[in-house]
PLY file of the C-alpha trace (Angstrom):
ply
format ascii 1.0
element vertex 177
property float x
property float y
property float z
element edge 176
property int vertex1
property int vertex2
end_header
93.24 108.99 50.31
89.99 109.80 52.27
91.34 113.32 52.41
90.54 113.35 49.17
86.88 113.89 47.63
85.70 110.95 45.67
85.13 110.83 41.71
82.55 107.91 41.17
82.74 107.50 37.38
80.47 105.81 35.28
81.55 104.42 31.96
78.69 104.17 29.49
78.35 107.81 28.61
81.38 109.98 29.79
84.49 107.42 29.13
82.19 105.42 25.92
79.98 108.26 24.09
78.31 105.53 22.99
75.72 107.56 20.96
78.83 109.29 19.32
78.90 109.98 15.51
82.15 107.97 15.14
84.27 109.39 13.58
83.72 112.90 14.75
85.34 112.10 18.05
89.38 112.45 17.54
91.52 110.36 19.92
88.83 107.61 20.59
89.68 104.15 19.52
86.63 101.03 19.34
86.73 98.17 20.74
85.03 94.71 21.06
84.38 93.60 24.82
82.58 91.41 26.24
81.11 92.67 29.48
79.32 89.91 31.70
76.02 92.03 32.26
75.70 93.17 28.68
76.43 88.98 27.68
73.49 88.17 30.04
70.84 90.00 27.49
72.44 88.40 24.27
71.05 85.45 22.98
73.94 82.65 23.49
75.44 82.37 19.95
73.88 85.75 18.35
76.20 87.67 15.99
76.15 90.48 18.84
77.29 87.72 21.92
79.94 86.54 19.59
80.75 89.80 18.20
80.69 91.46 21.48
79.88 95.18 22.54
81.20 98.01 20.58
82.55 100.65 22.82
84.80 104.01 21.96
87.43 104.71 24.46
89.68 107.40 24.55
93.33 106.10 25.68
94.44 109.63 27.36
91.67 109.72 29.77
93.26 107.90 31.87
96.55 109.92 32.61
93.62 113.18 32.41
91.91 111.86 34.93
94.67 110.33 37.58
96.10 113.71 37.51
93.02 115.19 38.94
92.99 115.84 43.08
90.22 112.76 43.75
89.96 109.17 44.92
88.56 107.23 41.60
85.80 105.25 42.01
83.88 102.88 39.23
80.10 103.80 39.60
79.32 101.44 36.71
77.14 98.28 36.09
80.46 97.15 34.40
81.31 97.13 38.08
84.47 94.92 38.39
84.97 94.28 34.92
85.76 98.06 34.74
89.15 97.57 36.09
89.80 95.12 33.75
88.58 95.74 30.49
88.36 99.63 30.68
91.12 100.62 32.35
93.85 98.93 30.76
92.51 100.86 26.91
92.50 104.19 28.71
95.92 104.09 31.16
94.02 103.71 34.70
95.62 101.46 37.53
93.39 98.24 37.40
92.87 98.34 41.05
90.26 100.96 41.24
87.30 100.93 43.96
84.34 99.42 42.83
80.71 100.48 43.93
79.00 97.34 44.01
75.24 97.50 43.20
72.99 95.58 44.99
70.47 95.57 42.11
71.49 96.76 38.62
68.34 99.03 37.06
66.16 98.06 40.17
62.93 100.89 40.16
63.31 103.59 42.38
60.05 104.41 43.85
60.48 108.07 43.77
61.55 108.00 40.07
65.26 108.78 41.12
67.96 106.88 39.01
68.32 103.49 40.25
72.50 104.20 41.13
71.33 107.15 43.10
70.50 105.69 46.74
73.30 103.55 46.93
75.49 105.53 45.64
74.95 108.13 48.69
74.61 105.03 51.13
78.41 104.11 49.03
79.61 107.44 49.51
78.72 107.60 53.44
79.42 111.46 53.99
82.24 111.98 52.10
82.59 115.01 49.37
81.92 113.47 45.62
81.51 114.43 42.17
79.52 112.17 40.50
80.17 111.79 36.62
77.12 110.06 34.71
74.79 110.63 31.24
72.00 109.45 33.06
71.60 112.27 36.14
68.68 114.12 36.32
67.02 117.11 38.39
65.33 115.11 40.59
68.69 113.23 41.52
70.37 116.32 42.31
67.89 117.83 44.39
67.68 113.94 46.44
71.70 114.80 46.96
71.54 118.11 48.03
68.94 117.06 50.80
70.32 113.73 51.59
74.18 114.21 51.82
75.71 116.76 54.54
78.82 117.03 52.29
79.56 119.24 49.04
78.77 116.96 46.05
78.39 117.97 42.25
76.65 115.83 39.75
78.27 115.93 36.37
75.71 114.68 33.68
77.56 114.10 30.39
76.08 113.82 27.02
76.37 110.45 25.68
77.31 111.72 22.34
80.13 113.93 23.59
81.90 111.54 26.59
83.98 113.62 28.74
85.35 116.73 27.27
88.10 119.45 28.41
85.47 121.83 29.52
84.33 118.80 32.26
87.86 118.37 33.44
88.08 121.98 34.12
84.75 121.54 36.12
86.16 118.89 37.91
89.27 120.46 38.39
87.46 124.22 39.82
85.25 122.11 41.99
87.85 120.05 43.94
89.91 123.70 44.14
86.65 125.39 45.52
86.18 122.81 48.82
0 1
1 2
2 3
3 4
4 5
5 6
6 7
7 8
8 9
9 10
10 11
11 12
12 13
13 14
14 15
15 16
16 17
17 18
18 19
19 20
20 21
21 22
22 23
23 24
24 25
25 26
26 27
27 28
28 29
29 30
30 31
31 32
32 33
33 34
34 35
35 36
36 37
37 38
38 39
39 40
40 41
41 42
42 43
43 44
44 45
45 46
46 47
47 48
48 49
49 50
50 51
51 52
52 53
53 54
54 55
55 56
56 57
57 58
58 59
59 60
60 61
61 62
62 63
63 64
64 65
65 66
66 67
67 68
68 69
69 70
70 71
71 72
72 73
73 74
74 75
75 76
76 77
77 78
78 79
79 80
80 81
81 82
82 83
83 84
84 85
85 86
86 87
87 88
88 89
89 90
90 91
91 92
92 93
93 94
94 95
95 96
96 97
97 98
98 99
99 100
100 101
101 102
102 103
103 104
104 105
105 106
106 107
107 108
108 109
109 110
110 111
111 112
112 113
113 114
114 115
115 116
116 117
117 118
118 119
119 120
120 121
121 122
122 123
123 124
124 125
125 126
126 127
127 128
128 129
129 130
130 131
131 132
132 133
133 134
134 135
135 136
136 137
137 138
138 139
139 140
140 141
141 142
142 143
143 144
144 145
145 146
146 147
147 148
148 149
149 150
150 151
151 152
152 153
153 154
154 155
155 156
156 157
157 158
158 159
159 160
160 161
161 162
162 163
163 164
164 165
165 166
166 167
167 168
168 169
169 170
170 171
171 172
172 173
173 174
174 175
175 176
């Protein structure tokens, strides 16, 4: 597998378009989970900690993206959880890699997004795309000077999740190294 580049895939934005106009987006189904990280800022006992967090998943991503020529990677604060409440709803092995972070939403103090240092510390040379709503400029021009390896970062709109124009990016990138 390390022959392959790595897809680090963040859920919250390109698998749950959580700002999506449900139900404009065909194919996604809700759901009701009840992420550890997202329980923590509940109050205990709240209609939203009992209800849980609504999420829109689209069940074909999966088989979309396993058929792409990368290593999968969850670059999510659902970290762990990922495996087992995400990709079970949208047909992914429940045995992906996990980037563990060692502080969720800690401040960066060159304004970068908090995932992007250890994400490239994570990454440690290889090639990457990075899929995520919340990439800016300022984190692509940190990658470009900080990792010797070809790396694309894939901002998706939060409203749209991933689309089949991104999975032909995806797919022309990993065809171009």
């Amino acid at each position: 597998m390390k022959d392959r580049p790595l897809l680090l895939l963040d859920v919250d934005g390109p698998l749950n378009p959580y700002f999506a106009r449900f139900p404009r987006l065909r194919g996604y189904t809700t759901h009701r989970l009840h992420p550890a990280n997202w329980l923590s800022r509940q109050t205990p006992g709240s209609r939203a900690h009992r209800r849980g967090l609504r999420i829109y998943l689209h069940p074909g991503h999966g088989a979309r993206l396993s058929a792409l020529p990368y290593e999968l990677v969850w670059a999510t604060t659902w970290m762990h959880e990922a495996n087992h409440m995400i990709a079970p709803v949208i047909g992914l092995p429940d045995a992906l890699p996990v980037i563990e972070w060692p502080e969720l939403f800690a401040k960066d103090p060159d304004g970068l997004y908090w995932k992007t240092r250890p994400l490239l510390k994570w990454a440690a040379g290889r090639p990457f795309v990075w899929v995520d709503d919340m990439i800016t400029d300022l984190d692509t021009a940190y990658v470009a000077a900080h990792h010797d390896a070809p790396a694309l970062l894939l901002r998706i709109h939060p409203r749209n999740g991933l689309r089949k124009a991104d999975f032909a990016t995806l797919t022309r990138w990993a065809e171009h190294l």
